[in-house]
Every structure is written in C-alpha cells, then in structure tokens.
SETORNU-976079 format. One record per residue (C-alpha): residue number from 1; residue in one letter; x negated, z, y. Coordinates in Angstrom, 3 decimals, decimal comma. Layout:
<atoms>
+-----+---+----------+----------+----------+
!   k ! r !        u !        w !        v !
+-----+---+----------+----------+----------+
! NUM ! A !        X !        Z !        Y !
...
+-----+---+----------+----------+----------+
</atoms>
This chain:
<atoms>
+-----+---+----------+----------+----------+
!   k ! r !        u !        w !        v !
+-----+---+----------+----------+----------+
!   1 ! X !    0,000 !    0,000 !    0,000 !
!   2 ! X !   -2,866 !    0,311 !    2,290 !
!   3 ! X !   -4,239 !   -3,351 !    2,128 !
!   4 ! X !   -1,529 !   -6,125 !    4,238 !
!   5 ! X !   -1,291 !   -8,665 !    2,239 !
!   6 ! X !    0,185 !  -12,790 !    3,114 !
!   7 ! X !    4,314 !  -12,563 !    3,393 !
!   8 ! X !    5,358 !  -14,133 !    0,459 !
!   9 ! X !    8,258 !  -16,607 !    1,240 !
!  10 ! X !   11,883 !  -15,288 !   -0,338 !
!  11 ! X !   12,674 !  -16,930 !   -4,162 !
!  12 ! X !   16,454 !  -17,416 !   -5,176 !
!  13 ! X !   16,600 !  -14,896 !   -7,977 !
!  14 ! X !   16,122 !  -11,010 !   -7,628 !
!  15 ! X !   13,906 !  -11,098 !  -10,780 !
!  16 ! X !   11,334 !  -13,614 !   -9,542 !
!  17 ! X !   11,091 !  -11,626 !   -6,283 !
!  18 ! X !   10,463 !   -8,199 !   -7,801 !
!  19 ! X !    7,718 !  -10,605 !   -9,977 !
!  20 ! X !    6,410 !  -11,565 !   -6,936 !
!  21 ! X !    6,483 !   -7,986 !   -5,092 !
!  22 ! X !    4,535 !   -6,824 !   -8,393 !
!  23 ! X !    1,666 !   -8,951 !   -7,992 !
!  24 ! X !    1,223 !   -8,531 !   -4,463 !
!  25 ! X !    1,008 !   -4,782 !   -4,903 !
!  26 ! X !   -1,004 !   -5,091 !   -8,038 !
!  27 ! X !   -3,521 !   -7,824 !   -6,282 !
!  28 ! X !   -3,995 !   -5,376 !   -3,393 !
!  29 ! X !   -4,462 !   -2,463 !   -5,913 !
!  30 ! X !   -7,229 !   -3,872 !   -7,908 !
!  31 ! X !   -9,023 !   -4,723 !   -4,387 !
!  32 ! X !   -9,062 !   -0,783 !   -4,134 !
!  33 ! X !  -11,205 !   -0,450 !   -7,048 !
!  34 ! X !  -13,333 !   -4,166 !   -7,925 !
!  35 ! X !  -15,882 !   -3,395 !   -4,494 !
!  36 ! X !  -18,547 !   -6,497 !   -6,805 !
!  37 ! X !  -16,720 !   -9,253 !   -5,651 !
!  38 ! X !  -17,991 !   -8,241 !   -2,293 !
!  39 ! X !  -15,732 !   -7,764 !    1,236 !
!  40 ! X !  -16,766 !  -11,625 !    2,366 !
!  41 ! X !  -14,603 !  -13,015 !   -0,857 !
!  42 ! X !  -11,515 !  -11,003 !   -0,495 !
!  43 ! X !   -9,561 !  -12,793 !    2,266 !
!  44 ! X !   -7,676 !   -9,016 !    3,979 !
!  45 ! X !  -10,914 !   -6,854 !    3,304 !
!  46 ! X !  -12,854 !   -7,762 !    6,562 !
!  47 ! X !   -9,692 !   -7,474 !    8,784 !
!  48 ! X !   -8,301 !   -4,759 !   10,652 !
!  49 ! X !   -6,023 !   -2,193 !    8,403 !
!  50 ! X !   -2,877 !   -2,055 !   10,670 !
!  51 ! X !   -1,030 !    1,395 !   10,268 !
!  52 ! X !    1,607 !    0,442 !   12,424 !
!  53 ! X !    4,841 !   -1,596 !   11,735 !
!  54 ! X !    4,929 !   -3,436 !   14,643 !
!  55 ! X !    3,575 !   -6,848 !   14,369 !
!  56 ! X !    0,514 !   -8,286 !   15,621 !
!  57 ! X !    0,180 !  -10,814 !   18,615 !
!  58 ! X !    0,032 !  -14,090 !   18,348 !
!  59 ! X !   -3,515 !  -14,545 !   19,100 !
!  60 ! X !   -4,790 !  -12,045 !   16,389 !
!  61 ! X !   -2,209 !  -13,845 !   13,884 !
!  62 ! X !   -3,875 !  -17,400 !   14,733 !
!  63 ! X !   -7,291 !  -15,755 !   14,356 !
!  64 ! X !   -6,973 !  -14,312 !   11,069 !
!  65 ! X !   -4,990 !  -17,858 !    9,483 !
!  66 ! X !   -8,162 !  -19,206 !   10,999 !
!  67 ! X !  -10,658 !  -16,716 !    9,182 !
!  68 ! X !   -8,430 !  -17,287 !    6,032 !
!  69 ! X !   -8,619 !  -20,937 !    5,874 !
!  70 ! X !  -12,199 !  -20,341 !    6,062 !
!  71 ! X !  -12,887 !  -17,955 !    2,980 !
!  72 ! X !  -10,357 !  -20,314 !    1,070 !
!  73 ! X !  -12,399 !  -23,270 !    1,491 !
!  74 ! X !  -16,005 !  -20,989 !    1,082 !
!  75 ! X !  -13,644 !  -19,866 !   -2,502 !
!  76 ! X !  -13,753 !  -23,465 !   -2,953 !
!  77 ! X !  -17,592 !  -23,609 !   -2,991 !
!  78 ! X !  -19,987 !  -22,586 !   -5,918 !
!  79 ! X !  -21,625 !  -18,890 !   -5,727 !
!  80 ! X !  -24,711 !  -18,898 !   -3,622 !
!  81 ! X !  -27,498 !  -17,087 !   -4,989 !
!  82 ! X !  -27,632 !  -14,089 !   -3,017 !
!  83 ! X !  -23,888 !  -13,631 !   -5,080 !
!  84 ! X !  -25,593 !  -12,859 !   -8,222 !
!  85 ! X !  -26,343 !   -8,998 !   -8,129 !
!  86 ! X !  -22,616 !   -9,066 !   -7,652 !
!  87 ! X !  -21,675 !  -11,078 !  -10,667 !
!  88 ! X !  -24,341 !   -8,605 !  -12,788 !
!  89 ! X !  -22,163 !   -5,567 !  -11,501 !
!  90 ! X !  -18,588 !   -7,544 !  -12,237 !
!  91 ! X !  -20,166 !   -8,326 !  -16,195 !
!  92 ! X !  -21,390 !   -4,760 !  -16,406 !
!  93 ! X !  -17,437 !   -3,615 !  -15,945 !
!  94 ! X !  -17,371 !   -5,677 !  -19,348 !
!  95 ! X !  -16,460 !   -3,272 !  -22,428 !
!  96 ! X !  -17,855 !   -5,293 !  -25,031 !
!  97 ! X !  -20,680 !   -8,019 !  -25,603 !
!  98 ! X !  -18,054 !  -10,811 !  -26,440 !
!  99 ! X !  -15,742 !  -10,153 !  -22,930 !
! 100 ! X !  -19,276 !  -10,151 !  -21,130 !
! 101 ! X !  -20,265 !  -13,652 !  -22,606 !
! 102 ! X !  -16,583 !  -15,234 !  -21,790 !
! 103 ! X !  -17,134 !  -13,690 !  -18,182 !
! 104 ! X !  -20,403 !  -15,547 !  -17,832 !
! 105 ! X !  -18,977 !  -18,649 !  -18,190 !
! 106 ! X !  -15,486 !  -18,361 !  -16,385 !
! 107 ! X !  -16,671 !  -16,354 !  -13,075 !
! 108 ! X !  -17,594 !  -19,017 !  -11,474 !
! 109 ! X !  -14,654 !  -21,272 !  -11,934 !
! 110 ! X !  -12,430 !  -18,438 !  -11,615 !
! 111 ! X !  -13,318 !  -17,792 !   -7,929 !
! 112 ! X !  -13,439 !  -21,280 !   -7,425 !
! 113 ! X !   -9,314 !  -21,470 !   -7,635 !
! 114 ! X !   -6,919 !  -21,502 !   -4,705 !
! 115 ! X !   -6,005 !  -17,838 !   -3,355 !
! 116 ! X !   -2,261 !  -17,812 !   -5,246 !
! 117 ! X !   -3,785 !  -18,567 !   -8,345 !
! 118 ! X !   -6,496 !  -16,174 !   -7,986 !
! 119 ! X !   -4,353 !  -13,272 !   -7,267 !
! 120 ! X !   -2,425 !  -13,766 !  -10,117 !
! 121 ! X !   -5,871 !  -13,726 !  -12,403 !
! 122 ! X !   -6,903 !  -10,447 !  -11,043 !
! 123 ! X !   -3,632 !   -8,918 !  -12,039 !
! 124 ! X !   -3,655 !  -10,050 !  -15,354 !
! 125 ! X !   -7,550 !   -9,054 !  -15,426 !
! 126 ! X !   -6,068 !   -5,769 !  -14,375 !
! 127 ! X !   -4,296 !   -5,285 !  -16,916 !
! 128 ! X !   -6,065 !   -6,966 !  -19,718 !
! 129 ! X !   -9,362 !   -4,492 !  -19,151 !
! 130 ! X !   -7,435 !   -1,311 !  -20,255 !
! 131 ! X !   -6,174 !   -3,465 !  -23,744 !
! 132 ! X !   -9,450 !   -4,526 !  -24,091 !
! 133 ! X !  -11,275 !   -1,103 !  -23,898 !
! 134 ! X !   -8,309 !    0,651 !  -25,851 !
! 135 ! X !   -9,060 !   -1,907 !  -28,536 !
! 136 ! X !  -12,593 !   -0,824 !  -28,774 !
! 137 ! X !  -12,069 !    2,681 !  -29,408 !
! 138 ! X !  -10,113 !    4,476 !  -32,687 !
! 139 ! X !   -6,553 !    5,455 !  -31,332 !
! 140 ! X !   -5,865 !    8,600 !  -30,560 !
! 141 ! X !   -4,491 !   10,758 !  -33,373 !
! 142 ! X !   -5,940 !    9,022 !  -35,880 !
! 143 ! X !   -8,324 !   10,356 !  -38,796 !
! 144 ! X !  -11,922 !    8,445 !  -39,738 !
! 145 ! X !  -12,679 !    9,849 !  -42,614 !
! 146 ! X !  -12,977 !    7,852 !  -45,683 !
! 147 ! X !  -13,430 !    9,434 !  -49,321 !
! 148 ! X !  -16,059 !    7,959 !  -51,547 !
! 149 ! X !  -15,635 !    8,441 !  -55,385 !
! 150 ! X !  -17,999 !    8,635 !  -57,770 !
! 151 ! X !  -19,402 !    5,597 !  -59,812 !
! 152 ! X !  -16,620 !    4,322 !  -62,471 !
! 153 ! X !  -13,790 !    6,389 !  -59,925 !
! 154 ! X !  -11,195 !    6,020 !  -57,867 !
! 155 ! X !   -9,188 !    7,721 !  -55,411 !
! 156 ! X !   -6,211 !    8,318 !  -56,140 !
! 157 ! X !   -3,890 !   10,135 !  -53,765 !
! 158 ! X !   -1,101 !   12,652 !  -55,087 !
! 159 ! X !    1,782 !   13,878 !  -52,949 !
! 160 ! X !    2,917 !   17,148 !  -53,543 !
! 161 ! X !    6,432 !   18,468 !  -52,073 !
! 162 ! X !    6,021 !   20,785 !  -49,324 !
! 163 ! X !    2,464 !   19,931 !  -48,213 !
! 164 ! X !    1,817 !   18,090 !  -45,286 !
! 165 ! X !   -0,391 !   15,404 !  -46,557 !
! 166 ! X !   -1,193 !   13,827 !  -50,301 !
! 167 ! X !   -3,702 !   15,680 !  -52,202 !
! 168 ! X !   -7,292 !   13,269 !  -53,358 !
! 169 ! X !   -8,420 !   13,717 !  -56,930 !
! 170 ! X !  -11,364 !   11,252 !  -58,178 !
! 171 ! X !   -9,700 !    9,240 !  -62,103 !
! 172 ! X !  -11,703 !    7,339 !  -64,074 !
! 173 ! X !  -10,920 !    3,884 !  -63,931 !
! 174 ! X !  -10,144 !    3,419 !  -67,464 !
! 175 ! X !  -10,950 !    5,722 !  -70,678 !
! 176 ! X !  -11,236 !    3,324 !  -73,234 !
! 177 ! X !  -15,290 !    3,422 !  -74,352 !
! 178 ! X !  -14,984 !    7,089 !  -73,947 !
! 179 ! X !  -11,510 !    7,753 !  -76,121 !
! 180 ! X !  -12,870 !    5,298 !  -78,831 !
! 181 ! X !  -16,432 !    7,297 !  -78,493 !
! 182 ! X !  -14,470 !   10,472 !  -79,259 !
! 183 ! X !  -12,338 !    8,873 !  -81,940 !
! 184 ! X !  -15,937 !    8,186 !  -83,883 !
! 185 ! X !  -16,756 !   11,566 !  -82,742 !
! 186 ! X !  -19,926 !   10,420 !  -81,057 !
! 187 ! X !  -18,602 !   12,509 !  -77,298 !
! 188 ! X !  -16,700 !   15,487 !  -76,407 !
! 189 ! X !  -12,821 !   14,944 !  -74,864 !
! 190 ! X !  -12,516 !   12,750 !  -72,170 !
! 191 ! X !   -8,605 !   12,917 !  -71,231 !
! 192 ! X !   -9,205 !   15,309 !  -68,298 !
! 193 ! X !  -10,590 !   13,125 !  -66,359 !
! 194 ! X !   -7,352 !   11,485 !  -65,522 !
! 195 ! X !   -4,362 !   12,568 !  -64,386 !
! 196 ! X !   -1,525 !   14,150 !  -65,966 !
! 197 ! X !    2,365 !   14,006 !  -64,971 !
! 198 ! X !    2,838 !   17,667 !  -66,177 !
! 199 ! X !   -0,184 !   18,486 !  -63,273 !
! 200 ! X !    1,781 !   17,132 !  -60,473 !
! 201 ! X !    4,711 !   19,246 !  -62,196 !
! 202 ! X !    2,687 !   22,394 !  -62,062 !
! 203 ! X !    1,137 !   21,955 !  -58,528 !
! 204 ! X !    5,148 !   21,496 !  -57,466 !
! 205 ! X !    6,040 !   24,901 !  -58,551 !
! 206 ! X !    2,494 !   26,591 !  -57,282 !
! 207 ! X !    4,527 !   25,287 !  -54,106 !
! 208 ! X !    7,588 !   27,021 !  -54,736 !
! 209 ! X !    6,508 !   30,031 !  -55,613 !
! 210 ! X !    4,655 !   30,229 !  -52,095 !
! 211 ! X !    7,581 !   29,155 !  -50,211 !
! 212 ! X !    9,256 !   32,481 !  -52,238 !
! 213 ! X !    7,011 !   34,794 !  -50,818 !
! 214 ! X !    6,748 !   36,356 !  -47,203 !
! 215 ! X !    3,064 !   35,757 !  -47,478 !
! 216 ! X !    2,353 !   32,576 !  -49,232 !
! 217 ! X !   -0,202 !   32,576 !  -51,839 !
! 218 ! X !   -2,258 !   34,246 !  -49,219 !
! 219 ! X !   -3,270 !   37,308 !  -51,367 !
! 220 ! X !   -2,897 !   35,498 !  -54,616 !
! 221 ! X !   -5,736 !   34,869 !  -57,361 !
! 222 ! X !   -5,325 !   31,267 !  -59,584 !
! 223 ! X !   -6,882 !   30,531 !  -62,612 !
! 224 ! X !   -6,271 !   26,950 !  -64,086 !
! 225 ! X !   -6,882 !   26,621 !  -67,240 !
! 226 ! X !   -7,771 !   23,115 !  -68,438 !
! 227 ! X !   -8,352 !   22,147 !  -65,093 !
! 228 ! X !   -9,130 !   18,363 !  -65,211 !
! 229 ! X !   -9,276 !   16,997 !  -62,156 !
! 230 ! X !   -7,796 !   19,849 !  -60,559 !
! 231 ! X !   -4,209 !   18,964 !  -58,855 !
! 232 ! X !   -3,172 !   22,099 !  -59,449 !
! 233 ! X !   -6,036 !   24,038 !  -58,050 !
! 234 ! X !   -6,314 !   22,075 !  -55,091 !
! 235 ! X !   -3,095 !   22,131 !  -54,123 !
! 236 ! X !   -3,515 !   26,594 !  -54,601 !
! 237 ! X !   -6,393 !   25,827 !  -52,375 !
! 238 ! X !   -4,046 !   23,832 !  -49,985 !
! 239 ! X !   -1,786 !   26,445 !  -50,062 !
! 240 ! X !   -4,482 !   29,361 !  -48,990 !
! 241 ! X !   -4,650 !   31,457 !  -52,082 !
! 242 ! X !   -6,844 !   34,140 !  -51,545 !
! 243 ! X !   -8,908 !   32,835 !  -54,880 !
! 244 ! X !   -8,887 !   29,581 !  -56,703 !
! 245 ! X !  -10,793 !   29,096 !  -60,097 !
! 246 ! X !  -10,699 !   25,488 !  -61,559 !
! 247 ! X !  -11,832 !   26,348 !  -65,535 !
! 248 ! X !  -12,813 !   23,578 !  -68,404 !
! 249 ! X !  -14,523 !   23,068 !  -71,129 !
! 250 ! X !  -16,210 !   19,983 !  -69,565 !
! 251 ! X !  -18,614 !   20,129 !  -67,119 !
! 252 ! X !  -18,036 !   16,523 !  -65,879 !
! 253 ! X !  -14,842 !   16,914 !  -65,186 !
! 254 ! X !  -15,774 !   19,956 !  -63,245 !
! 255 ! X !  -17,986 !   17,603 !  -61,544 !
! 256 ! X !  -15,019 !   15,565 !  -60,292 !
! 257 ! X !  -13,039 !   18,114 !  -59,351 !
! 258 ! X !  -15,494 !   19,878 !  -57,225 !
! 259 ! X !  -16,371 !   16,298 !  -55,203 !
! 260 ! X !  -12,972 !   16,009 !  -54,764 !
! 261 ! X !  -12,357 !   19,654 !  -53,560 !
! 262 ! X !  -15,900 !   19,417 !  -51,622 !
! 263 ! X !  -14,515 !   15,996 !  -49,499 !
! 264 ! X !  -11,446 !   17,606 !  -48,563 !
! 265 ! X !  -12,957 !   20,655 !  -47,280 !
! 266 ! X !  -11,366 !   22,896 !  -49,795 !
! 267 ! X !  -13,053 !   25,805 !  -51,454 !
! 268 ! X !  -12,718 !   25,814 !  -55,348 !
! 269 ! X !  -14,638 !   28,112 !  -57,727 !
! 270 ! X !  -15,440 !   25,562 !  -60,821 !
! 271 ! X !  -15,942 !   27,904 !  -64,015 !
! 272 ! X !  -16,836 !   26,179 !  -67,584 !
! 273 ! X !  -14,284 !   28,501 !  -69,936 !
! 274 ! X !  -13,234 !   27,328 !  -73,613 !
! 275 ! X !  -10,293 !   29,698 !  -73,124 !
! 276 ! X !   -9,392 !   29,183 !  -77,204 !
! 277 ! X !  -13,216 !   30,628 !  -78,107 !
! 278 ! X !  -13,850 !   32,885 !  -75,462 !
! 279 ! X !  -11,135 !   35,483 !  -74,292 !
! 280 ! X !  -10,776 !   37,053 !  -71,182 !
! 281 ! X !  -13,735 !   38,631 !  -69,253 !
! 282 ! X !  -13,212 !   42,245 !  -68,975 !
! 283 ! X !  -14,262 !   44,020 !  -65,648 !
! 284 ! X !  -17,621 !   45,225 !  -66,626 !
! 285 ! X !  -17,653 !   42,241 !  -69,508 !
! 286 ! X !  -20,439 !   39,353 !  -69,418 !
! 287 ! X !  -19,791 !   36,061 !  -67,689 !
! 288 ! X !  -18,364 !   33,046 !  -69,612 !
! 289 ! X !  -14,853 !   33,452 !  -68,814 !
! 290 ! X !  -12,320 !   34,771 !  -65,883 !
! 291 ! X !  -12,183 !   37,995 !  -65,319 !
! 292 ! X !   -8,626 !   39,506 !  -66,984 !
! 293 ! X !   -6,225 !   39,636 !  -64,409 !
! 294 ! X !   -5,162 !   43,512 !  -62,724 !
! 295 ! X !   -3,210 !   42,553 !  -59,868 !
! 296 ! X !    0,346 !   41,924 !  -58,981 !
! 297 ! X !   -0,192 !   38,406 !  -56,913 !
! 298 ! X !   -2,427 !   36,698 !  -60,189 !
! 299 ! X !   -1,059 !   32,837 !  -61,532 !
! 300 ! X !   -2,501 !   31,889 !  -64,671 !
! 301 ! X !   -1,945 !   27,955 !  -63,921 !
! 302 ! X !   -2,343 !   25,449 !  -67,542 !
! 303 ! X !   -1,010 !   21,721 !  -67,427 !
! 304 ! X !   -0,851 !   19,180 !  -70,548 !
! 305 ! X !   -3,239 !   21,040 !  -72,471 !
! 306 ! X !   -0,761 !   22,084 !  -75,309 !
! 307 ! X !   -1,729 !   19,167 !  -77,614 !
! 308 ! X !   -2,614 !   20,886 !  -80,681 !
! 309 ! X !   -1,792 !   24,000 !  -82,414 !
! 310 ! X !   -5,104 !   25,479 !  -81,768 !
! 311 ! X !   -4,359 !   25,502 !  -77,841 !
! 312 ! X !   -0,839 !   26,386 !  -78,167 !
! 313 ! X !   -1,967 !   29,813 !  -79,599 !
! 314 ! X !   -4,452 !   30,629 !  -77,658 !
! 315 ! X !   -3,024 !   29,733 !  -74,431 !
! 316 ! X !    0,380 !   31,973 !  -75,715 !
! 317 ! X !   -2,117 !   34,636 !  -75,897 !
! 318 ! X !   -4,276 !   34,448 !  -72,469 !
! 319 ! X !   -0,661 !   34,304 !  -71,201 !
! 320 ! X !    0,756 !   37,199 !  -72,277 !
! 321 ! X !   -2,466 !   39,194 !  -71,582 !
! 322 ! X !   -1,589 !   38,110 !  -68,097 !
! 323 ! X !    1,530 !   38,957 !  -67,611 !
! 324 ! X !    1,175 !   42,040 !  -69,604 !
! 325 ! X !   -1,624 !   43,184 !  -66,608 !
! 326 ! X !    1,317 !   41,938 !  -64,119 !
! 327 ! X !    0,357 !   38,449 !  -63,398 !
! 328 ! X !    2,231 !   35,261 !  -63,380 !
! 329 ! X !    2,023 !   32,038 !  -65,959 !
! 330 ! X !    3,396 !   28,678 !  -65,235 !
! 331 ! X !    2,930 !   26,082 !  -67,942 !
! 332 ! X !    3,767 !   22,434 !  -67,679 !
! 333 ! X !    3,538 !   20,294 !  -70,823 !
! 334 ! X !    4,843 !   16,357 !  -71,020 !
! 335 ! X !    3,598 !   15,981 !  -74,294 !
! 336 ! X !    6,227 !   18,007 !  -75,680 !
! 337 ! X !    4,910 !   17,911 !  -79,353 !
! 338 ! X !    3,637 !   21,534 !  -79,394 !
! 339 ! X !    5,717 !   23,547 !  -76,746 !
! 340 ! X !    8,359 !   25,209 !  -78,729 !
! 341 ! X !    5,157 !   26,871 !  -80,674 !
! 342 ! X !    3,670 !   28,219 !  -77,263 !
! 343 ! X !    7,037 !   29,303 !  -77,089 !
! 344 ! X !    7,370 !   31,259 !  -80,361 !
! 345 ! X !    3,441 !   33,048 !  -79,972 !
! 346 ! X !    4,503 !   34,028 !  -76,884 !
! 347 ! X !    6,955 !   35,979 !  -77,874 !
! 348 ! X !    4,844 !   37,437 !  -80,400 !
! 349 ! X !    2,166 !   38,401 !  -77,922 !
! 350 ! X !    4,877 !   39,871 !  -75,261 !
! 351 ! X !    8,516 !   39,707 !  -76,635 !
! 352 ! X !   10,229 !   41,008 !  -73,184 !
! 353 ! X !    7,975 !   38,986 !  -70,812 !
! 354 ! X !   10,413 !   36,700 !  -68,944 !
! 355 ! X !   10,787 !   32,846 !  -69,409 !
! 356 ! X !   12,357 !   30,533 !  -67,444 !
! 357 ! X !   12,547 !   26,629 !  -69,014 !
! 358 ! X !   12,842 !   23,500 !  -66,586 !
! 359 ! X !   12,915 !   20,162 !  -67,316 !
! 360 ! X !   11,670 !   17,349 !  -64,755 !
! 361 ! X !   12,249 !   13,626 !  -65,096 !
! 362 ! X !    9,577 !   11,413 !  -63,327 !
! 363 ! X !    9,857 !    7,678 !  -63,376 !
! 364 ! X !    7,526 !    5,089 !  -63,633 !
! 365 ! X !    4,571 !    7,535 !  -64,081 !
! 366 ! X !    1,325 !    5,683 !  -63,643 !
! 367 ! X !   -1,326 !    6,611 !  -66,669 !
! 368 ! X !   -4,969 !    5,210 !  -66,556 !
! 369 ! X !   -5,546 !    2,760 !  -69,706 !
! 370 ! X !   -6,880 !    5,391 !  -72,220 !
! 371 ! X !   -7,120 !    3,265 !  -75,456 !
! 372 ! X !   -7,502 !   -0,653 !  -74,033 !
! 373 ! X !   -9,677 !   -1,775 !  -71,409 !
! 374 ! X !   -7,847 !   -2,693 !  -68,063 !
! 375 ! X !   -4,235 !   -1,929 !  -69,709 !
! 376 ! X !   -2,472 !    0,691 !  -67,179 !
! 377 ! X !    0,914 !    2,090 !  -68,456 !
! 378 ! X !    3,842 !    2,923 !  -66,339 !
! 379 ! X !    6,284 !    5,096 !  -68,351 !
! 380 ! X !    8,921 !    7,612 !  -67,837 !
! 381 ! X !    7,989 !   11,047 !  -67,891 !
! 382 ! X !    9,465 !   14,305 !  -68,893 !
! 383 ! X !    7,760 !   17,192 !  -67,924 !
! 384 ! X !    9,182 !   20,918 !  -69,104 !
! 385 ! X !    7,922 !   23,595 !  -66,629 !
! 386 ! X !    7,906 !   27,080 !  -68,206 !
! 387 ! X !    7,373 !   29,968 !  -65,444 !
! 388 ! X !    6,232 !   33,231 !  -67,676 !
! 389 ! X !    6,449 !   36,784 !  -66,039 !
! 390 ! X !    8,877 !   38,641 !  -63,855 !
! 391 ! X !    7,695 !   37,852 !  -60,079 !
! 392 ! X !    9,006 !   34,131 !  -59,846 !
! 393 ! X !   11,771 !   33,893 !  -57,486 !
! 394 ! X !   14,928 !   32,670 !  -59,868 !
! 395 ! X !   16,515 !   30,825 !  -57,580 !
+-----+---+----------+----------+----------+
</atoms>
C-alpha cells in the first residue's frame, strides 16, 4: 500500500477487476522485499512516495509518464554490465541448483518484457518461491525414519487395536530351506521367526486388560513365553509395562526381536528360557529362566506355542504356578490341535484358577511360505484366547 502504482483502466466484470487489484497490490508488495533488481529498473521506486490523496499537478504527472517511458524502453535494452552483482544476488534468492540454472537463462529476457507483462511475472515469481522452497524441505508433521531389516527380512507392520500406530516386527521372507532343514533334523525350529495370528490375538487382549485398569500396565511385569518375533512383548512395551521379558529357546529369533524392539525405541529384556526343561527361577535360584512371579500386576503372555503335548503340559504348569503366586495368564492358540489338553493340566495344576474361553475369527490371515519357496498363504484364522487367573476385567 505504500508504493503508487499506474491506474489500471476499469474491466467489465467484477472478477477480472479484483484480478487486476490483486496484482497491482502483489507487484507493489514484492518491490518491498526484491531491493537486487535495483531502484533504476523499477519504474515507481525513484519517485516521490505521495502520502496524500490529493492528486498531483499536471507538470509532475507529465514528468513522471516521461521518466516512465524512459525505464520502459532502458527494460527494453539488454543488462549492462555493471547489472551483474545484481543478477548474482537475484540467483542467490534461488532455493535449489536447478531454479538457479533456469534463472540464468530467463533473467535477461524476463526484464526485457513490456512493464504489464512484467508485473504479472513477479507475482507469479512471488508466489512460486514459497512452493518451490516448501518442496525442498520434508513437510511438517511428518516422520523420516525408515526401518532396515535384517538380511533375508522384512518389515512387516502389525496394527494392534487401541495403539496409536502399527507395531514393526522383522519375518523371514520365506521358511522353506529352514523347515525342510528341520524336517531332516539337520537345525533347530525355525517357525518363530514368522508371525503368528494367535500373536496379534494375544497382543489385542495385553490391550484390554490395560484399558481395564486405572493405571495401565504401568506397574505390570510380562513374561512371553515363546516369544518369536515378539508382537506381544512389544506391544507390553508400547503399552508402558513396568517390565517386559521376550523368552525363547532360539537365540536368533531373539535376535530379531530385539532389532525390532531396538529401531522402535522400545526397551525389551530378551531371555533364552526352554520353559518345558527349565522351570521357574526362584528368588535366590540361578539364572536360566524368569524369575517366579510374587506380585499382583504379573502376565505370563504364550502365543501358538501349544503344538505338541510336550508344551501343552508344561506351559499348563508355568501357568498355574503363576496364577497360584497371583499373576495373570493369557494364552492364544490357532492351531487348536492341543488346547483342550492345556485345558485339562490346568486344571490339574490349579482346579479353582479362573478361565475365561474366547474365540476370534480373522480373515484372510497372511502366513509366510513355510514349506515351498515363494508360496504365501492367505487363510482364515481362528484364534481361541484363554485369559487364566482372577484379575481380568470380565466384561
């Protein structure tokens, strides 16, 4: 508003004239803040700012049309030489290499155009600089941070209900060499290093049961047993338990799970434990297994590991020795061929601990190819959630 700029003769339409009224104001804007192009090149820079309403005389009107036509016609001309310090501080405006070299070789013929068509350039230069530099830089809100998986991994991202963003756990790409290896009995088992529906089951009610209590899992211990790659016990760590401890008999899966855990800024206590050989680690006991559970908020957490009898009974017993010490159990099994004899040694162990049964139908599960190379199943899963003790909210 401080710069006078040419009248600009009345169009027929309303919309062309606010058009118009835009540029002018913008064109007299950007004079404010482009001081490179230099006062002698700007045709109302070098005359006098007129604060008053009243219109000039007709002698200073005739001079400045005079002075006008004369920078229009010097516009006309190429740059002279003593221009090009100028130009340099125009380019350096530039924010990237690529708008610097197109600026090089359009200055010249852009201030070699008639004044109407020039104002209108600087207007949409106006605007195009802010695009431009916007472009260059990540937007705002935005996260950078990529996760790299190990070699023969991928990333593969897991959303939980009730937390705010999907969980990352690192799956082999496919488990063929290494289930046919363990079918010859040449390796140990390799089917934790993929995941498992009844894991995403599990982590699910982890969730629940935190939404349950006044205080979250915030003064909680969990132990998974059978970890794999760890849904569970990231998604405790997600949660803020007080302690997390990922156990397995394998330490490469460990491996995995403590990457993944490690990327995500999540703090996971990996623990090899062959919970079927080695029972639980009294107080004063050596390491080589979890210490036994003695307080109220403990979860003992186990998720498709219930595929033989051998595992059945001893996870019935580490699970009644937990709840027996007044801890929680939640076990998730989509297998289905051995849960009915958790069931039964359970009882055995602790016949008036508390079970509560649910069944969860997930469609078009997505399995790794675990006996042919680069054959990926997508089946219907049914996952039965069993929540042992007397601390898990009913409803």
């Amino acid at each position: 508003g401080r710069w006078r700029t040419p009248p600009v003769r009345p169009l027929g339409s309303r919309l062309d004239g606010s058009v118009c009224m835009l540029s002018n104001c913008s064109y007299s804007s950007c004079c404010a803040w482009l001081p490179p192009l230099g006062s002698d090149l700007l045709p109302h820079s070098s005359g006098a700012r007129s604060t008053s309403r009243l219109e000039p005389s007709p002698a200073v009107t005739a001079a400045r049309l005079s002075r006008q036509s004369t920078r229009t016609r010097n516009l006309r001309r190429p740059m002279a030489r003593s221009r090009s310090t100028d130009r340099l501080q125009i380019l350096s405006l530039m924010p990237s290499p690529s708008l610097q070299c197109w600026a090089r070789s359009s200055l010249s013929s852009f201030l070699s155009l008639p004044i109407c068509n020039l104002r209108l350039l600087i207007v949409l230069f106006a605007f195009a600089l802010p695009a431009a530099a916007s472009a260059s830089s990540p937007r705002a809100g935005t996260v950078c941070c990529k996760i790299a998986p190990p070699v023969g991994c991928h990333v593969r991202r897991v959303s939980v209900p009730g937390l705010d963003e999907p969980l990352a756990v690192f799956e082999r790409d496919s488990l063929a060499e290494e289930s046919n290896a363990f079918i010859r009995g040449q390796r140990s088992d390799p089917f934790g290093k993929v995941l498992w529906p009844a894991a995403w089951a599990a982590a699910t009610a982890l969730v629940l049961h935190a939404q349950s209590r006044e205080g979250g899992l915030g003064d909680c211990c969990v132990v998974e047993a059978g970890a794999g790659l760890g849904l569970c016990s990231l998604t405790a760590s997600k949660l803020k338990a007080s302690r997390v401890i990922a156990t397995d008999v394998s330490a490469e899966t460990l491996r995995l799970l403590e990457a993944a855990a490690t990327a995500q800024s999540l703090h996971i206590e990996c623990q090899l434990w062959d919970f079927v050989a080695v029972p639980w680690r009294a107080p004063d006991g050596a390491a080589g297994a979890p210490e036994l559970p003695g307080a109220l908020g403990t979860v003992l957490v186990a998720a498709d590991v219930l595929y033989s009898e051998e595992l059945a009974d001893a996870l019935a017993l580490r699970c009644a020795q937990a709840c027996q010490r007044g801890g929680l159990a939640v076990v998730a099994d989509s297998v289905g061929m051995y849960t009915e004899r958790f069931t039964v040694a359970l009882r055995s162990h602790a016949p008036d601990v508390a079970v509560d049964s649910t069944r969860i139908l997930m469609p078009e599960w997505q399995a790794v190819a675990v006996a042919k190379a680069d054959a990926a199943r997508q089946y219907d899963a049914e996952v039965e959630v069993l929540r042992i003790g007397h601390g898990w909210d009913r409803h």
